[in-house]
FIZALUM-295359 format. One record per atom (N, C-alpha, C): residue in three letters; x, y, z. Coordinates in pm, whole numbers, plus 50000, padded with zeros to 5 digits. Layout:
FIZALUM-295359
ALAXYZ;...
***
This chain:
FIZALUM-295359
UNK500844988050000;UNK500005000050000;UNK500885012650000;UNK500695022749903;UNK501085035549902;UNK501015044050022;UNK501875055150060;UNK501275062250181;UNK500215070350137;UNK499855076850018;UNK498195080749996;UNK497345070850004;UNK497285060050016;UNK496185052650063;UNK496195048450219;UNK497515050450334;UNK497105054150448;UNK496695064550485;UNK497205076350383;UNK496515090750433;UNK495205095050382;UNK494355086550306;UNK493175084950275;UNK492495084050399;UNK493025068850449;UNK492105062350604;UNK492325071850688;UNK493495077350718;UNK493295088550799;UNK492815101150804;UNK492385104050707;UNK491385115950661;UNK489815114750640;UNK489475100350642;UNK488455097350655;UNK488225097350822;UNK489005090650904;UNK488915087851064;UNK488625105251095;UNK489535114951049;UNK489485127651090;UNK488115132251140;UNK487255134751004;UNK486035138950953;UNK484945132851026;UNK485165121251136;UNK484775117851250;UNK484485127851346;UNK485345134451373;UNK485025145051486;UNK484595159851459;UNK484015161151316;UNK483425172351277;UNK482625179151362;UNK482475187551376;UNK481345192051466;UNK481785196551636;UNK482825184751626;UNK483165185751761;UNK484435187451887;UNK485535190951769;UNK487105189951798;UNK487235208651865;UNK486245218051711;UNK486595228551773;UNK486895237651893;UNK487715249251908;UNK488385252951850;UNK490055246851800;UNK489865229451850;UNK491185226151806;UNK490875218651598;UNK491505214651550;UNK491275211751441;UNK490915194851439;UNK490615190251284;UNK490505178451331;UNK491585169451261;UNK491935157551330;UNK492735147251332;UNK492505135051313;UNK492885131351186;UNK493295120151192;UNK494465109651217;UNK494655094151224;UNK496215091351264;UNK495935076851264;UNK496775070251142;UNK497035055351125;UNK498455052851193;UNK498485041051249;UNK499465033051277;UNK500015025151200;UNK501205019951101;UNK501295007751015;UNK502365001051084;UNK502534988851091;UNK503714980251118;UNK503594968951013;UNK504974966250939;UNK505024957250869;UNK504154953450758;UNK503354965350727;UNK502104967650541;UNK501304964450681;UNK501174966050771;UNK499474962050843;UNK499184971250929;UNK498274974550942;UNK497574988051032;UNK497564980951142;UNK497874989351243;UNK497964977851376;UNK497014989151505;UNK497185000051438;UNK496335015551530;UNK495895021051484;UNK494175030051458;UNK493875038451449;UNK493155048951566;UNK493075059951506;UNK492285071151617;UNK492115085551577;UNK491585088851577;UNK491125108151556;UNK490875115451664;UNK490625127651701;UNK490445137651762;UNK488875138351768;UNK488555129651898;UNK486925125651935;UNK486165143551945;UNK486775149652031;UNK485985170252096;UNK487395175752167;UNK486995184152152;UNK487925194452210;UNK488155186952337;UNK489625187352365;UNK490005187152537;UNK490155173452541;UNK489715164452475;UNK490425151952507;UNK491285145352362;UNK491655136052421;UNK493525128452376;UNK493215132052201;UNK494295133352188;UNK494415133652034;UNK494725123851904;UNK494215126851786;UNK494355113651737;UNK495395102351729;UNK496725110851756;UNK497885103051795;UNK498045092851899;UNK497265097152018;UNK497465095252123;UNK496355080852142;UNK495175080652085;UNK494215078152048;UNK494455064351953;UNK495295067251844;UNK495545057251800;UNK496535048351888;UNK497245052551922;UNK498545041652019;UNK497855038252095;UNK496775041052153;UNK495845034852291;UNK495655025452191;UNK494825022052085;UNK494705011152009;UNK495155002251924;UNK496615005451949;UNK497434994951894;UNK497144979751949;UNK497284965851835;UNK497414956451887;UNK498554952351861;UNK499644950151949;UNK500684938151895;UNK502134948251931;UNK503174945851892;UNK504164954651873;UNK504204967851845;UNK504514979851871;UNK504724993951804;UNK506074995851744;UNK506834992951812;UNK508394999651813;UNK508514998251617;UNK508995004951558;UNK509925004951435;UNK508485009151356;UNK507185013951390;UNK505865019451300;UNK506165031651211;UNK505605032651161;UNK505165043351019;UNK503825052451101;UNK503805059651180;UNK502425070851154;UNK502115079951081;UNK500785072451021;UNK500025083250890;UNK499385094850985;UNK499355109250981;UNK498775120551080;UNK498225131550952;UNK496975135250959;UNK496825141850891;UNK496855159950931;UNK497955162651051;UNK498145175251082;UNK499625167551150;UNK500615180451129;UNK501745181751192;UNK501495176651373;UNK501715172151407;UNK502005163351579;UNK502305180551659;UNK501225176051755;UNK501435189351832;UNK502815187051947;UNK503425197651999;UNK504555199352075;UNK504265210852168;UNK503235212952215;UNK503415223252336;UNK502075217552392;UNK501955219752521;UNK501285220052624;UNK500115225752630;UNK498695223352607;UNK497455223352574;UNK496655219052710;UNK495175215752636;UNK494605206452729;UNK495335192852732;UNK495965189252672;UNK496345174552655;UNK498095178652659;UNK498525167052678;UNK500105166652644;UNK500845165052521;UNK501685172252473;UNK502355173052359;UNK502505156852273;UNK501965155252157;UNK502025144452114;UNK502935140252066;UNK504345146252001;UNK505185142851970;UNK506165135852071;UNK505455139752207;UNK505985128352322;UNK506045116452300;UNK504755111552270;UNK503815097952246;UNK504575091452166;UNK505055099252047;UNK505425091551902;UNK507045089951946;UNK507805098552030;UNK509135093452060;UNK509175082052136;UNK508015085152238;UNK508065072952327;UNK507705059052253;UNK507125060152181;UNK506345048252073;UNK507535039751987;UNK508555050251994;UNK509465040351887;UNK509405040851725;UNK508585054651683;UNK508135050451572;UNK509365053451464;UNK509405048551362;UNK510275054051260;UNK510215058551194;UNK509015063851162;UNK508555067651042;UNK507705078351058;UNK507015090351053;UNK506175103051062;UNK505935105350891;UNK504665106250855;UNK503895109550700;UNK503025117250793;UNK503135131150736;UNK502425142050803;UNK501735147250655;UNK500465151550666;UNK499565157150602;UNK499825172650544;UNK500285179650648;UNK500295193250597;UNK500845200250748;UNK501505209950745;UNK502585218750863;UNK500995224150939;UNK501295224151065;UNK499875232451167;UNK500485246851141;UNK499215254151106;UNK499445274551083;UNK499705278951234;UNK499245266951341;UNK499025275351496;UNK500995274751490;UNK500935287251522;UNK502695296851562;UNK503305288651712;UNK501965282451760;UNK502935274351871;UNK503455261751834;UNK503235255651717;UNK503165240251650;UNK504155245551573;UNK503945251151419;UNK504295251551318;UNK505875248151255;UNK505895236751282;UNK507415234351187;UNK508275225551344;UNK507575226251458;UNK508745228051573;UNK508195209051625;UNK506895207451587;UNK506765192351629;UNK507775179951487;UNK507895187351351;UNK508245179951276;UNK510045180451338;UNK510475190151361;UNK512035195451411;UNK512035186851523;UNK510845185851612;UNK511735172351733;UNK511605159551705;UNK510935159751614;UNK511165142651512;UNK512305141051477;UNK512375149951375;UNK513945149851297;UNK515105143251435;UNK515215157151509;UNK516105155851652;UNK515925142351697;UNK515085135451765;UNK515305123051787;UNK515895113651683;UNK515645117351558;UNK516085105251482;UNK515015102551376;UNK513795101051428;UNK512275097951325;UNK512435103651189;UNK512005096551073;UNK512575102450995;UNK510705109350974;UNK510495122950919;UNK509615125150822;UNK509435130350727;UNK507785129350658;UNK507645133650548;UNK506565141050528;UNK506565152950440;UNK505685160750482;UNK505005166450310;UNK503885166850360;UNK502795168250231;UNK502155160050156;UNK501815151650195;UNK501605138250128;UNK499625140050130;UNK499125144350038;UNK497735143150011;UNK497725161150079;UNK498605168650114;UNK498525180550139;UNK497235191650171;UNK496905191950018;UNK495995201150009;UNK494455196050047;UNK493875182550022;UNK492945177450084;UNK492985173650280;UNK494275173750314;UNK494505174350441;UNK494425190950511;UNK494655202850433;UNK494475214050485;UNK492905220350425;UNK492325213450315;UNK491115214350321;UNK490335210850433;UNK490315200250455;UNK489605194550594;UNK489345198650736;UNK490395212150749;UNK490645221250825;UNK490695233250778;UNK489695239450713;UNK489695250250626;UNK489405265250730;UNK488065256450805;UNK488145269750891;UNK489325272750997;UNK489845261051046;UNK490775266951128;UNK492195270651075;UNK492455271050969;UNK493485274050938;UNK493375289550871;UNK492655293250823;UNK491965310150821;UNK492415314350987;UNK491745310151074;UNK491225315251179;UNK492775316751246;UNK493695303851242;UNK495065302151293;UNK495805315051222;UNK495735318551085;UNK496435328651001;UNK496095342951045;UNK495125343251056;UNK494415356051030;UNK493755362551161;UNK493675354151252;UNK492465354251374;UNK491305361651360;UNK490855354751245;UNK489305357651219;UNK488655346351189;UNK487435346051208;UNK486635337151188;UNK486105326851007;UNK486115321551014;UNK485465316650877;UNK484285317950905;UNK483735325250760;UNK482375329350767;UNK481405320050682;UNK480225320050754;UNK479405313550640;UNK478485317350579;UNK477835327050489;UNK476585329950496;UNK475375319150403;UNK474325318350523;UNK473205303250436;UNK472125314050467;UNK471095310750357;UNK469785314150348;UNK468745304750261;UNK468065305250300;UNK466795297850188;UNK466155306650121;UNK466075304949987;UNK465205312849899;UNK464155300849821;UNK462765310049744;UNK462445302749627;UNK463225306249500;UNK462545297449399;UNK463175300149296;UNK463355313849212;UNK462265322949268;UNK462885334349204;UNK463555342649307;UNK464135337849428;UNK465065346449493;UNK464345356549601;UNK463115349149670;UNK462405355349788;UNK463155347449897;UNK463485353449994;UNK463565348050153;UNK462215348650246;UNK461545358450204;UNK460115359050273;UNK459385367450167;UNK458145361550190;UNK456495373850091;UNK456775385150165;UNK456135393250049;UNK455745407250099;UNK455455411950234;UNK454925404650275;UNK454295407350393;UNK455545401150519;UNK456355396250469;UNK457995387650600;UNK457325377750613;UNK456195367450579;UNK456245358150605;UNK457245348950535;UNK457515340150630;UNK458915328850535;UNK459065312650624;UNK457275313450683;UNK458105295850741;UNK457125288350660;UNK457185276150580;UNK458495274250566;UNK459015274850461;UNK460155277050392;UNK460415280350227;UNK460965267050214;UNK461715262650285;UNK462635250450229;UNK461715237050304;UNK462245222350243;UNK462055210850329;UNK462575207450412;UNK461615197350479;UNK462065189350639;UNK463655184350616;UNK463605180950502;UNK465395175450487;UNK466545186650480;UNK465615199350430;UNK466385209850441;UNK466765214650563;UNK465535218150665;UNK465775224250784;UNK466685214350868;UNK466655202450875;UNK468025193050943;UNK469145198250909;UNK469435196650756;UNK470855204050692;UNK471155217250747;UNK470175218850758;UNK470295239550824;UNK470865240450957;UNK470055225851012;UNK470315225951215;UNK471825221851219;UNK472015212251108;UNK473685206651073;UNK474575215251104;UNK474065222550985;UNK475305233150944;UNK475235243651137;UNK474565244451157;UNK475015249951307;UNK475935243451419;UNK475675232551378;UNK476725221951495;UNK477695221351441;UNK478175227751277;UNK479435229051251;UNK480645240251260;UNK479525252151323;UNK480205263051332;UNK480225268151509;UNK481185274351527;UNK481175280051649;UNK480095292751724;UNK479415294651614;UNK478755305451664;UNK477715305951485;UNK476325310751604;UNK475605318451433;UNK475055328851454;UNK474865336151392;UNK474525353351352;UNK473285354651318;UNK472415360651344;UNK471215371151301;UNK471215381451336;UNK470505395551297;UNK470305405751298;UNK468545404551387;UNK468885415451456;UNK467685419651546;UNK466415417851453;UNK466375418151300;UNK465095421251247;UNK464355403551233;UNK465455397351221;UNK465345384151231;UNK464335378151342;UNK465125384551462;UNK464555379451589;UNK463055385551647;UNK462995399651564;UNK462075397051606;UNK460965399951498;UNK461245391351353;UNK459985389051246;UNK459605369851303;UNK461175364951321;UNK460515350151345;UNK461085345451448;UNK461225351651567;UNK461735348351716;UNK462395331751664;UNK463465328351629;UNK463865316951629;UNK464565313651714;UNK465115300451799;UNK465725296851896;UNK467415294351914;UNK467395294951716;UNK468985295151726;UNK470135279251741;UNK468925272251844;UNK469685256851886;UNK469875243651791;UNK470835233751791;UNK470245225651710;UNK469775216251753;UNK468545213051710;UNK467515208351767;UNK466935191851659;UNK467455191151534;UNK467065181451463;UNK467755175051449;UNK469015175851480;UNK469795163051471;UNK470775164851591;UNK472255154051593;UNK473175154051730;UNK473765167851694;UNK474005177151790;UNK475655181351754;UNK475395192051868;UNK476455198851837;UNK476955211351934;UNK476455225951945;UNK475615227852017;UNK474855245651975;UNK476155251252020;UNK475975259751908;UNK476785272151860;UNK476295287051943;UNK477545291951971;UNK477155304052065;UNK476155313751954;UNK474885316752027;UNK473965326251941;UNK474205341851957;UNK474255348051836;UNK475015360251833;UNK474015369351793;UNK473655381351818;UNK472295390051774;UNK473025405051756;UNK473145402751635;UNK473075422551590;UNK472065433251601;UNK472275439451743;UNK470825444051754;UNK471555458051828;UNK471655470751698;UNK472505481451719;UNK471915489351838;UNK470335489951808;UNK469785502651889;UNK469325486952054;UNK469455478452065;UNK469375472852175;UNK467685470052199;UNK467145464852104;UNK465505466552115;UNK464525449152166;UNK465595443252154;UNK465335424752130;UNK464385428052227;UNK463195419652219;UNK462005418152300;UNK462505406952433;UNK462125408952562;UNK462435405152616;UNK461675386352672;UNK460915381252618;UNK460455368252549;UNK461125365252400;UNK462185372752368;UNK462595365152232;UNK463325348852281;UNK462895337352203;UNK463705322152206;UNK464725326652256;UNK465805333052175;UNK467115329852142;UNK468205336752304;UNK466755339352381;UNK467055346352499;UNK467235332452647;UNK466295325752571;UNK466365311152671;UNK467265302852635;UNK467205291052789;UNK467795282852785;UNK469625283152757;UNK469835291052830;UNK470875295552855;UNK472375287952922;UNK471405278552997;UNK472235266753055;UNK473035256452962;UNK472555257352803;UNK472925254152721;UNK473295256652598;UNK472585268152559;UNK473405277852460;UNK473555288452464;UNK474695296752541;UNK474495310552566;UNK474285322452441;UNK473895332852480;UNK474025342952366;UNK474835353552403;UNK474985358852269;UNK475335374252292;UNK474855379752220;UNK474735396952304;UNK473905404552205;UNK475475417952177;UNK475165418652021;UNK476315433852015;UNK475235445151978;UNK475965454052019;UNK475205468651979;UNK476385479752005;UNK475735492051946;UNK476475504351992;UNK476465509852083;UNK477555519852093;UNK477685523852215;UNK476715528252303;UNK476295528252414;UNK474845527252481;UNK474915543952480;UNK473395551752475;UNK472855562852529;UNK471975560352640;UNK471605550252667;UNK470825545452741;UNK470785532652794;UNK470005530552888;UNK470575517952966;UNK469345505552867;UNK467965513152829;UNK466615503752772;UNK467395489552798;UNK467065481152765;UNK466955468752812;UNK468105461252889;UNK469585468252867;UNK470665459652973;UNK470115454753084;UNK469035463053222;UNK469315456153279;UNK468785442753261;UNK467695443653233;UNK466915426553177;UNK467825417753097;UNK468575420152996;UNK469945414652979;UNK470895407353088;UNK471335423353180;UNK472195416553257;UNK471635408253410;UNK470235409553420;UNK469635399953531;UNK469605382053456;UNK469735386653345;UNK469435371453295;UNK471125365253268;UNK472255368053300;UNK473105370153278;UNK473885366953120;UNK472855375753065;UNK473725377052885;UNK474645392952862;UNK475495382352821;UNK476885397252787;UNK476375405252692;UNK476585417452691;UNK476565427552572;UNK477875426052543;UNK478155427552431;UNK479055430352361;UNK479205446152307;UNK479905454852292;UNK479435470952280;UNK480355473952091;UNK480005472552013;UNK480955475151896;UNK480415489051834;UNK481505493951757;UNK481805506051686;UNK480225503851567;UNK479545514051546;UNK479075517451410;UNK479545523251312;UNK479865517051177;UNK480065516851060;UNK479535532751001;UNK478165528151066;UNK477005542650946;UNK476425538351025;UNK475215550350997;UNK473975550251100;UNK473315539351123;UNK473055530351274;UNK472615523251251;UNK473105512051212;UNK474355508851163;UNK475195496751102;UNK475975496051171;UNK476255481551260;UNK477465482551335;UNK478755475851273;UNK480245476251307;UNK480985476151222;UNK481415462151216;UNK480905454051132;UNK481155435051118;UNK482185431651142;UNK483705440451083;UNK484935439151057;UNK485475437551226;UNK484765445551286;UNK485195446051442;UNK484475434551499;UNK483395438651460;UNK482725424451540;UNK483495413651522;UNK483985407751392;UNK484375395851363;UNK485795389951407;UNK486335408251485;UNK487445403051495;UNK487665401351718;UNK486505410151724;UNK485875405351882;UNK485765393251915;UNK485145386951749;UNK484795369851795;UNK485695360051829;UNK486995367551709;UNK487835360351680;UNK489085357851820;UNK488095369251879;UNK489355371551994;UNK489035359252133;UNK487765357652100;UNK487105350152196;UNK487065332252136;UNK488195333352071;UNK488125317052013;UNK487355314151951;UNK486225319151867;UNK485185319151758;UNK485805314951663;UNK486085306551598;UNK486955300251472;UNK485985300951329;UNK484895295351309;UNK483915303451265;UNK482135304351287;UNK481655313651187;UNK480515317951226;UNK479285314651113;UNK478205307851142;UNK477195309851031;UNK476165321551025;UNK475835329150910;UNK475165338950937;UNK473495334450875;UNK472755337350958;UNK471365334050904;UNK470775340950838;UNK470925357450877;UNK469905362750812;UNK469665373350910;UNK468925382050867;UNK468065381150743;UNK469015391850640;UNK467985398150573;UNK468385401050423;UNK469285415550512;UNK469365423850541;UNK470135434250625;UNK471155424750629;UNK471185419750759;UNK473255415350767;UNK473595405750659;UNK472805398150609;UNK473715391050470;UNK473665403650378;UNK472775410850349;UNK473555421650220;UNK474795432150327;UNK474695432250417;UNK476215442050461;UNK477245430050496;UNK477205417450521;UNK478245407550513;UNK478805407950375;UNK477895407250253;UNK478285405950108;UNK478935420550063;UNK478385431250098;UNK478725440350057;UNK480165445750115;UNK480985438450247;UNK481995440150280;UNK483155430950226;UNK482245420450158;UNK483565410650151;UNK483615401250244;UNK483025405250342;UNK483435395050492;UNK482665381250489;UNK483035371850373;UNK482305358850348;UNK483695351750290;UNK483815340950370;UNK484215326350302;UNK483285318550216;UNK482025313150251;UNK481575305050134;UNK479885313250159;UNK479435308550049;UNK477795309650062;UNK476895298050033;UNK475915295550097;UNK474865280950097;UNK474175284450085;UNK473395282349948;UNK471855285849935;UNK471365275549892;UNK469975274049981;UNK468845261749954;UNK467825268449881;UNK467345264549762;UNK466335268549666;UNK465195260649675;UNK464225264449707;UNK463305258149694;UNK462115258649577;UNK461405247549520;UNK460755250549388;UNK459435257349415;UNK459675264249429;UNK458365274949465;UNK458695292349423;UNK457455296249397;UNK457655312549319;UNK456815318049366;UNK457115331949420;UNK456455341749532;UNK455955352649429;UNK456835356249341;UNK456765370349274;UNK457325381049362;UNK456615390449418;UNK456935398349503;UNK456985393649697;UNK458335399749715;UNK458585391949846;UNK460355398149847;UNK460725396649957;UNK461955398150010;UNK463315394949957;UNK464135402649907;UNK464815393049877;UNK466545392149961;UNK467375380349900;UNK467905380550027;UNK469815387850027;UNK469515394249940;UNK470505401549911;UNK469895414849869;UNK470245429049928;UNK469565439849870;UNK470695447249793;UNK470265459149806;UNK470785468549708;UNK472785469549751;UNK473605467349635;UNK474955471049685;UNK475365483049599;UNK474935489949568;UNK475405497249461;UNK476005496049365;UNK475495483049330;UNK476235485349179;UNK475175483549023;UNK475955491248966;UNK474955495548801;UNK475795490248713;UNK477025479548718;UNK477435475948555;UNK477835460548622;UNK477465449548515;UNK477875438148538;UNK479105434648577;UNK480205444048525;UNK481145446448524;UNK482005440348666;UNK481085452148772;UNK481515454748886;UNK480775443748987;UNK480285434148951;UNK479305427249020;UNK480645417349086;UNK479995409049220;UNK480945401749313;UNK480655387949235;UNK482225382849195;UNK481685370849113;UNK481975357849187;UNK481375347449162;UNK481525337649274;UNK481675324549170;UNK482415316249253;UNK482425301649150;UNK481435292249256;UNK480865278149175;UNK480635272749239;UNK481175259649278;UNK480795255749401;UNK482315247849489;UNK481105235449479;UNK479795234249524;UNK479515216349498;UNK477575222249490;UNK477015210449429;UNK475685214349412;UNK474825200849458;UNK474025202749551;UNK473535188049587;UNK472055185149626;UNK470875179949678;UNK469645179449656;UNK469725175249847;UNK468605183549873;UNK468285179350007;UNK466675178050030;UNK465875167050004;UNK464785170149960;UNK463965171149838;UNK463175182949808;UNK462945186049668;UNK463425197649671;UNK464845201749764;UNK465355212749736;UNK466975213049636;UNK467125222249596;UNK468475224449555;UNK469555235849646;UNK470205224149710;UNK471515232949797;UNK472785236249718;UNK473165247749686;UNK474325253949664;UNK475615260649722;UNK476855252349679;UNK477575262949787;UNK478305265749699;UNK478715282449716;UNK479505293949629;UNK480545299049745;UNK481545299949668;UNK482955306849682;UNK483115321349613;UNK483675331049654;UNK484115343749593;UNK485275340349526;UNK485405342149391;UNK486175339949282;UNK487585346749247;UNK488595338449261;UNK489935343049327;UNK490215357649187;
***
């Protein structure tokens, strides 16, 4: 067997802990002795053993003189867990096939350097770019300390998010709204704008399938959120935050701060617009790796209109409103020319819907 076909299995084991490694990345990690896999293991959630570590717990038989397939550089500093490049000296191994260098400045280059130093021989890049895909948001987030953004919305087919009137439940299908609850257990946090919360008080949690609620985030400049909004409960399990501008007034903090939800206080952009760029980098400060944005049509057209998007997901549904909302508004622009062009990255059916996801076009 080739080492791209151990770093296959280990990129598959990775993609195991989706949802649930963040803010660390995810991991995969084969063991081989003698052409035979003798260990595997990945990076189960944040804070516990790592896939390295993980796999050697499951070794059967001999270790000493192994090959480990890792689909991230072997961590070397002191975490929740202990440096793994411990594990692999102590292990005996001979061999290190590393996936792609870790961007985190405490890792980067210094776990492959105490391989070398002992003796281990490795090798580095092997399936590369599908190994730093797999970690897409955190390696933005490691570079840059900002968040990977997501913006998802449901439209019909001619590009309503809600009728005339803001009604919009439900546009998409039952298979859709799971995919929707998904995509929240994959991000660290999700976004709406105050108009959101309070046209369709939503709860924010994920609620249709397993995974991890995401810290709920509310752009709500002038501070108006009704004090029965969902996304205000149940707190014991998904906290929120609310951002706004700088206060003139106290209106609702204290009911905020009796219930104990943080304000967050950020700069306005323009009247009324608070400044995303800050926000995003507030989040980023708070270990937010990334963020999904829901809606409504206000913060996805000032997310789009800044640039401040990694990918976009739109679920189409076969249905036609005519007049109704739509979910991108006005950016100022009058020539095709100047329009934001996007490629598309995969197209797939959830339902009798059509899900799309778009990239901004290098």
């Amino acid at each position: 067997m080739t080492d791209e076909h151990y770093m296959r299995m280990a990129l598959k084991l990775a993609r195991r802990g989706e949802g649930w490694t963040s803010p660390n990345p995810m991991v995969g990690a084969v063991i081989v002795r003698d052409g035979k896999v003798i260990g595997k293991g990945y990076h189960r959630k944040f804070g516990e053993a790592h896939a390295e570590v993980n796999a050697i717990n499951n070794v059967s038989g001999p270790i000493e003189g192994a090959t480990f397939y890792v689909t991230l550089e072997p961590c070397s500093h002191h975490g929740k867990t202990p440096p793994c490049v411990d594990r692999i000296i102590e292990a005996k191994a001979s061999r290190v096939v590393i996936g792609t260098v870790d961007p985190n400045p405490l890792v980067s280059g210094r776990g492959i350097s105490i391989l070398n130093d002992h003796g281990i021989e490795t090798e580095v890049g092997v399936l590369g770019e599908q190994c730093e895909d797999l970690n897409e948001k955190f390696f933005k987030f490691m570079r840059t300390g900002m968040p990977f953004v997501t913006l998802k919305y449901a439209q019909t087919l001619d590009g309503r998010i809600a009728s005339s009137t803001g009604h919009s439940r439900w546009i998409s299908s039952e298979p859709s709204l799971r995919f929707a609850h998904r995509l929240r257990g994959l991000h660290d946090a999700v976004l709406v704008g105050i108009g959101t919360v309070v046209a369709d008080d939503p709860d924010l949690r994920v609620r249709m399938v397993r995974g991890r609620n995401p810290l709920r985030v509310v752009a709500d400049s002038t501070l108006r959120i009704p004090p029965d909004a969902r996304v205000l409960g149940n707190q014991d399990v998904a906290k929120t935050l609310i951002t706004t501008k700088p206060l003139r007034g106290r209106g609702r903090l204290p009911m905020l701060e009796e219930r104990d939800i943080e304000t967050l206080i950020i700069d306005e952009k323009g009247k009324g617009v608070l400044d995303l760029k800050k926000l995003l980098a507030e989040l980023g400060k708070r270990q937010i790796s990334s963020i999904l944005v829901e809606g409504g049509a206000g913060i996805i057209t000032s997310f789009v209109r800044e640039g401040l998007f990694d990918r976009i997901i739109v679920i189409t549904a076969p249905k036609i409103l005519g007049r109704g909302i739509e979910a991108v508004g006005d950016l100022g622009i009058s020539r095709m020319d100047d329009s934001i062009a996007l490629k598309f990255e995969k197209i797939c059916r959830k339902g009798e819907d059509i899900v799309t996801y778009l990239r901004k076009k290098d």
